[in-house]
C-alpha positions in Angstrom: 65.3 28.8 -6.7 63.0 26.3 -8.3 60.5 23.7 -6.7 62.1 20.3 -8.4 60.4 16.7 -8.3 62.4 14.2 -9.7 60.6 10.8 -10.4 63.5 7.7 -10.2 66.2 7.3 -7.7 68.6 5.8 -10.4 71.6 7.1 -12.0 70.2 10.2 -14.4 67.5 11.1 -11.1 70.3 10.7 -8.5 72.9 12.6 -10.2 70.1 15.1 -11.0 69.0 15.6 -7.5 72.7 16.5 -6.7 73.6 18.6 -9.1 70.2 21.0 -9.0 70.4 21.0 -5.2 74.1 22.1 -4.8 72.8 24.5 -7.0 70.5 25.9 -5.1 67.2 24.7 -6.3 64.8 22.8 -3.1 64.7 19.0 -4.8 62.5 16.5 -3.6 63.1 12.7 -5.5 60.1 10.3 -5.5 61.0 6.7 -5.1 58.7 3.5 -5.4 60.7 1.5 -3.4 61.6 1.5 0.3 64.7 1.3 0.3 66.3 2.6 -3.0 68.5 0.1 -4.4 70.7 -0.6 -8.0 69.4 -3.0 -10.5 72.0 -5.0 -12.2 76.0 -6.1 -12.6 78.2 -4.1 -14.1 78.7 -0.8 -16.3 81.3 1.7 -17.4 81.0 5.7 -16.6 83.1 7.0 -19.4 85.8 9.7 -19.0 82.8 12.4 -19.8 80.4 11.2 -17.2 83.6 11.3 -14.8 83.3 15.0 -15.0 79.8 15.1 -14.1 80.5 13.0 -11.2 83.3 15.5 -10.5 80.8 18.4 -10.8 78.6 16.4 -7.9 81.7 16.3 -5.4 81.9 12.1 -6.0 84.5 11.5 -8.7 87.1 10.9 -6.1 84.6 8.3 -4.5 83.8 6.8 -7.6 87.4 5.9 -8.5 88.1 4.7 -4.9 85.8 1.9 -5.6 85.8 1.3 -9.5 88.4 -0.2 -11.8 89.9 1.9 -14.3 89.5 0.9 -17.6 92.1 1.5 -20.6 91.4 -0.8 -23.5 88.5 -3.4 -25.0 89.6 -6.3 -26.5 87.5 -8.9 -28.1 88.7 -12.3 -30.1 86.9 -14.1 -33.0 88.9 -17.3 -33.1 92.5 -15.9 -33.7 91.9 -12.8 -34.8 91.7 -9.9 -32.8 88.4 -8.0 -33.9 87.9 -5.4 -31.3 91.3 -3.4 -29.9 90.0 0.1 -28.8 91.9 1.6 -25.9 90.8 4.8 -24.0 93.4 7.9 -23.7 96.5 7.1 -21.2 95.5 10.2 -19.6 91.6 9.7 -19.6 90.7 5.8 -18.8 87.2 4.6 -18.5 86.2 3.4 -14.7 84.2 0.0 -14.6 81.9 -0.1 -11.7 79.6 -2.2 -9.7 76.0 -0.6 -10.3 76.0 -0.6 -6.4 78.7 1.3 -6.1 78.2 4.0 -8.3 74.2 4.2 -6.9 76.3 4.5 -3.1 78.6 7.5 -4.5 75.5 9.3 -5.9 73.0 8.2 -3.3 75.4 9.6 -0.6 75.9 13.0 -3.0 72.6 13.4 -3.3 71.9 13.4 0.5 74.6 15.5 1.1 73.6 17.7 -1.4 70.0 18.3 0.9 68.0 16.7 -1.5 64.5 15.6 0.6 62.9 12.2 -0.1 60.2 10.6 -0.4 59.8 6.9 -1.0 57.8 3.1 -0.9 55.1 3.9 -3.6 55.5 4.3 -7.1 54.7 7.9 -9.6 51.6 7.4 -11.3 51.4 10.1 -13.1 51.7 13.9 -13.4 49.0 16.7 -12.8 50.0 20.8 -13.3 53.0 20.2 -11.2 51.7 17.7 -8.4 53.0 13.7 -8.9 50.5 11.3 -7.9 51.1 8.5 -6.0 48.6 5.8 -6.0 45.4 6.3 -5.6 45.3 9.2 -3.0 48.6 10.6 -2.1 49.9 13.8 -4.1 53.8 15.0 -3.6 54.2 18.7 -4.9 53.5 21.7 -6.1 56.6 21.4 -8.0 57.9 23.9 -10.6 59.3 21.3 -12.6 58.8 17.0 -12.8 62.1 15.0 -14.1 60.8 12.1 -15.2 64.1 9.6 -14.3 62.6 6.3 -13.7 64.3 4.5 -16.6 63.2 1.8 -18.7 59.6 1.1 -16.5 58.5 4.8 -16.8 55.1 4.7 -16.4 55.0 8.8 -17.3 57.5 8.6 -20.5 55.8 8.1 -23.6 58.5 6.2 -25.4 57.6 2.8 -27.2 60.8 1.5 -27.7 61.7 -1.2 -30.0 63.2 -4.5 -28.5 66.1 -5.9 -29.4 66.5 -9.6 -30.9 69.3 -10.1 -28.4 70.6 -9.7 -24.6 72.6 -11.2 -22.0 72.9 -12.8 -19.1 75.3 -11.2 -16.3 76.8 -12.2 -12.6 79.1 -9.8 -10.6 81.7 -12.4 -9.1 85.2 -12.8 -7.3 88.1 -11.7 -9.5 90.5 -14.2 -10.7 93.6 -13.2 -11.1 95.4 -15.3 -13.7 95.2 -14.3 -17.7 93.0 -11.4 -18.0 94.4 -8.2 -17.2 92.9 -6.0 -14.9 92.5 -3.0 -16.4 90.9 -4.2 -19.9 87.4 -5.4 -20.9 87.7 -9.1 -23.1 85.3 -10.5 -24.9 85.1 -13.3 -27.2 83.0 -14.4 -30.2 81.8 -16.7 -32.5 80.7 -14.8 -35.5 77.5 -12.8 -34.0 75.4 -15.1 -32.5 77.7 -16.0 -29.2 79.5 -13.4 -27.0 81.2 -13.7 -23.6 83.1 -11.1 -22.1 84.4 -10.5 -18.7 84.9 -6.8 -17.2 86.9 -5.9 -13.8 84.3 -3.5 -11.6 86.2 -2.8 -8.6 84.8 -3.1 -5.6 81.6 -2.5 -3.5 81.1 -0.2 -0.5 83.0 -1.6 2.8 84.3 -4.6 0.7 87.8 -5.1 -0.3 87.9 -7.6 -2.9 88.2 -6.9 -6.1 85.2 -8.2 -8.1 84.2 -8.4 -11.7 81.7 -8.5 -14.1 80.8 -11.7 -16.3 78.1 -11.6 -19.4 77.1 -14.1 -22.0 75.3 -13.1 -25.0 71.5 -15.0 -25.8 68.7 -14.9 -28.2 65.4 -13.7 -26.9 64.2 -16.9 -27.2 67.1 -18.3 -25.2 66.4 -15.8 -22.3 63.2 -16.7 -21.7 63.7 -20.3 -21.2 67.1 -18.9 -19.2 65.4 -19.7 -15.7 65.1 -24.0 -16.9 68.7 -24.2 -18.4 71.0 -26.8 -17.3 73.3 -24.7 -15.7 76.5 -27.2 -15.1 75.8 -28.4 -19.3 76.2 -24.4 -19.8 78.8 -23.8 -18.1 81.0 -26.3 -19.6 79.9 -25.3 -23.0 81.0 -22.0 -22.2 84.1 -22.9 -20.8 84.8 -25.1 -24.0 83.9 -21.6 -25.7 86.2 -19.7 -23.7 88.7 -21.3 -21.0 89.8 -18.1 -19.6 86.1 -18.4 -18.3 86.4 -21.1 -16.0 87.4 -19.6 -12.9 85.0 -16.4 -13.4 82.1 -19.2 -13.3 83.3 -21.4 -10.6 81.0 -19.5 -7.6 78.3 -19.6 -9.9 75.9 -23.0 -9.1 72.8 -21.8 -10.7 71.0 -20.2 -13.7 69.3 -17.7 -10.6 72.8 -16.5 -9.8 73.1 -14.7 -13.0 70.5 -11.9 -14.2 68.8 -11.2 -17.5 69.1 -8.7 -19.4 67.0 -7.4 -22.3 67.5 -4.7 -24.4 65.3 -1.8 -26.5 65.9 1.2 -28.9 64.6 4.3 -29.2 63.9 8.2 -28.0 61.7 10.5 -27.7 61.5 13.1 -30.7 60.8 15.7 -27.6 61.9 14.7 -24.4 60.3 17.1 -22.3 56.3 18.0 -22.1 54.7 21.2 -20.5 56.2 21.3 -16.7 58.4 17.7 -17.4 61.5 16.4 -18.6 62.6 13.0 -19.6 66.2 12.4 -18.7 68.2 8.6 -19.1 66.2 5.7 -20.1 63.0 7.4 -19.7 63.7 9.7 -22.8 66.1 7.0 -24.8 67.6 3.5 -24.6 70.3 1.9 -26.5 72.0 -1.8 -26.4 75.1 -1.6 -24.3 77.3 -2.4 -27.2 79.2 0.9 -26.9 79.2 1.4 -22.9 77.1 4.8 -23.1 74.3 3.6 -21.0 75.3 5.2 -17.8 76.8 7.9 -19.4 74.0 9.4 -21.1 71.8 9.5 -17.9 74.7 11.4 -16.0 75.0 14.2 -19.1 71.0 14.3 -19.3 71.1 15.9 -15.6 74.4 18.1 -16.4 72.4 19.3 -19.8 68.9 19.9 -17.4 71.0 21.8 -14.7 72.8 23.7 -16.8 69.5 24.9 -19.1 67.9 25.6 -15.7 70.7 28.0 -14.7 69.2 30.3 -17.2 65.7 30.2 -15.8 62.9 28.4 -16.1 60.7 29.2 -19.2 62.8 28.1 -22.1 65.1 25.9 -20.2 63.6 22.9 -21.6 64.2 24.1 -25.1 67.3 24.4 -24.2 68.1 20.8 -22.3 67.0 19.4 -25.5 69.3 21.4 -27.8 71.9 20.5 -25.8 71.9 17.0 -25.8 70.3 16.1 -29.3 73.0 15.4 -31.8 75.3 13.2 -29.0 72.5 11.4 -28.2 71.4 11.0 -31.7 75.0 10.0 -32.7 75.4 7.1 -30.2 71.9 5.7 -30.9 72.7 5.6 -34.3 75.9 4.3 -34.1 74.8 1.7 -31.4 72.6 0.6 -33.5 74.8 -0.2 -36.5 76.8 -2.0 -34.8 74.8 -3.8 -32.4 74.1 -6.8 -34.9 77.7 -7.1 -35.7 78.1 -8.6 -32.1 74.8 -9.7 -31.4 72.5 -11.4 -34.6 72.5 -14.4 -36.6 74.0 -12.5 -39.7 76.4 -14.8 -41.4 77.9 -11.5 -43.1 78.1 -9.0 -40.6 81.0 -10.4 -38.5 82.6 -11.1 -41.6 82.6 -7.3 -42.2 83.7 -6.8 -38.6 86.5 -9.5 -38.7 87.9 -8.3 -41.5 86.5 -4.5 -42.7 86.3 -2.5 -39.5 88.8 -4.3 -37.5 91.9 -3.4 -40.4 91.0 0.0 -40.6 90.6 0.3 -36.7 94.5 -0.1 -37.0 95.3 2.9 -38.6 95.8 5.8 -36.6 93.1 8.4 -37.7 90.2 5.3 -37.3 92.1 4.6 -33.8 91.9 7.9 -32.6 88.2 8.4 -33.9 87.7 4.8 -31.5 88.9 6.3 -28.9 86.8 9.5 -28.4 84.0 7.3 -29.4 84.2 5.0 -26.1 85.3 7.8 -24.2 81.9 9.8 -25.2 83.2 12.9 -26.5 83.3 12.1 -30.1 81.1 14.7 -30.6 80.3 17.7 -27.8 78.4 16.2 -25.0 76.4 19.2 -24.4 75.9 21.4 -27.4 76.9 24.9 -26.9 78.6 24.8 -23.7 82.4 24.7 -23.1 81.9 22.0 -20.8 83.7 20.0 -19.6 
């Protein structure tokens, strides 16, 4: 049994805390707020990080609440340009970030994980995390580092991205849209809506969903002085099908922004700590892996640990290198084919990519793509 810290109360530290716990290991997670709480709309736990939340004992909570997702559809004028749809057998689940932090929050509780929160890490001393100027949380045998894209501890300098979005969780309409597909819409690269069911949240019986709208840097920053009733009928002009998805929306603070980086760390682990979800890499969203990596981070870490301690690090990195590597690098070729002012990059997505994503082979490459599993998710193991 190992003495674990774990910096982060978010996805990847959650899931983490769980998993090490009900494994035997005495886990103590250090939060900077109060009362831990989700940040954000919507997201997709793919059908691979569906089995680590089965591993943690809350896949059967999870799908209670989410939606399940079985295809992504996106429009450039007529055309269709994106059609990828998930295995009949294996759909993706769209969730309210609440709901999936309640699942792991209550796993991780049940699991007998001991917290300690309301004041941020600091920093990291021979197995002791520092909080503020006096107070010290530890000896631990091992620090995660999970506190995503803020870390204070990670030394990732990521690279932004030109581009991000602006989101709202809001009522489900029922009307056009079905509700078990994400649709988007676009105009060439520079201009993306989309619309995403997310289930429900905790105690709540209506069905909610998840509405984004692609900006500029630029654009985001002067987000909080936009005319919000000349926006929305622009983007209702833009996309009908919109209109009632927008109609509880009165004001640019109802919707949140979103900015977006790249990068990872070449090592993600130091002497005593380990980086794990955002804190170790970060990708745009384009491809719906967000969540999921954080949740196979914390499988990879448990799994090295069960080996013992002094080359499981080694190990968690070996593990998760060449998926992670893969879906950064293919996030980030085709990121500016939905989000950039390229005048030829939708043109090789309208009418490249999107013909061959009709033939089979491509199709069936598509679909283990979305679904995470393109290549192994952990390197080595027979898992899951």
């Amino acid at each position: 049994m190992l003495q674990i810290g774990i910096v982060g109360a978010g996805m990847g530290g959650l899931a983490a805390a769980a998993l090490l716990a009900r494994r035997g290991h005495a886990v103590t997670l250090v939060e900077r707020f109060a009362v831990p709480r989700p940040v954000g709309s919507g997201l997709v736990v793919q059908p691979v990080g569906l089995a680590v939340l089965d591993a943690i004992g809350a896949g059967e909570a999870a799908r209670a609440l989410g939606a399940p997702l079985r295809q992504m559809l996106g429009h450039a004028g007529g055309r269709v340009v994106l059609d990828v749809r998930y295995r009949p057998q294996a759909p993706g689940l769209a969730m309210h970030r609440a709901s999936l932090f309640d699942v792991l929050w209550q796993a991780a509780q049940s699991a007998g994980v001991t917290l300690k929160t309301g004041t941020a890490a600091t920093a990291v001393n021979a197995g002791w995390v520092q909080r503020g100027a006096a107070e010290a949380v530890g000896p631990f045998d091992l620090v995660v580092d999970a506190s995503g894209a803020g870390s204070v501890l990670s030394p990732l300098v990521p690279r932004p991205l030109p581009f991000g979005a602006v989101w709202a969780s809001v009522p489900w309409a029922a009307g056009e849209l079905p509700a078990d597909q994400l649709t988007q819409r676009y105009h060439r690269a520079s201009r993306m809506a989309g619309v995403m069911p997310i289930g429900r949240l905790p105690g709540d019986p209506a069905q909610r969903a998840a509405v984004f709208w692609s900006l500029p840097i630029a654009d985001l920053d002067r987000w909080p002085q936009v005319d919000f009733a000349a926006w929305k009928d622009s983007a209702t002009q833009f996309w009908p099908d919109l209109a009632p998805f927008l109609a509880s929306l009165t004001q640019a603070s109802d919707m949140t922004v979103a900015r977006y980086s790249h990068g990872s760390l070449a090592l993600p682990h130091q002497p005593g700590l380990a980086f794990i979800g955002d804190a170790a890499h970060r990708a745009s969203p384009q491809l719906g892996q967000g969540a999921n990596m954080a949740l196979l981070d914390a499988m990879a870490l448990t799994r090295a640990l069960d080996r013992g301690l002094p080359d499981a690090l080694a190990r968690y990195h070996a593990m998760r290198r060449w998926h992670r590597r893969f879906y950064q690098g293919f996030s980030a070729l085709l990121t500016p084919m939905y989000q950039s002012h390229s005048a030829t990059l939708p043109l090789m997505r309208d009418f490249v990519l999107a013909p061959l994503a009709r033939i089979a082979p491509v199709r069936q490459v598509l679909t283990a793509l979305v679904s995470g599993d393109v290549l192994p998710p952990l390197a080595g193991q027979r898992w899951p």
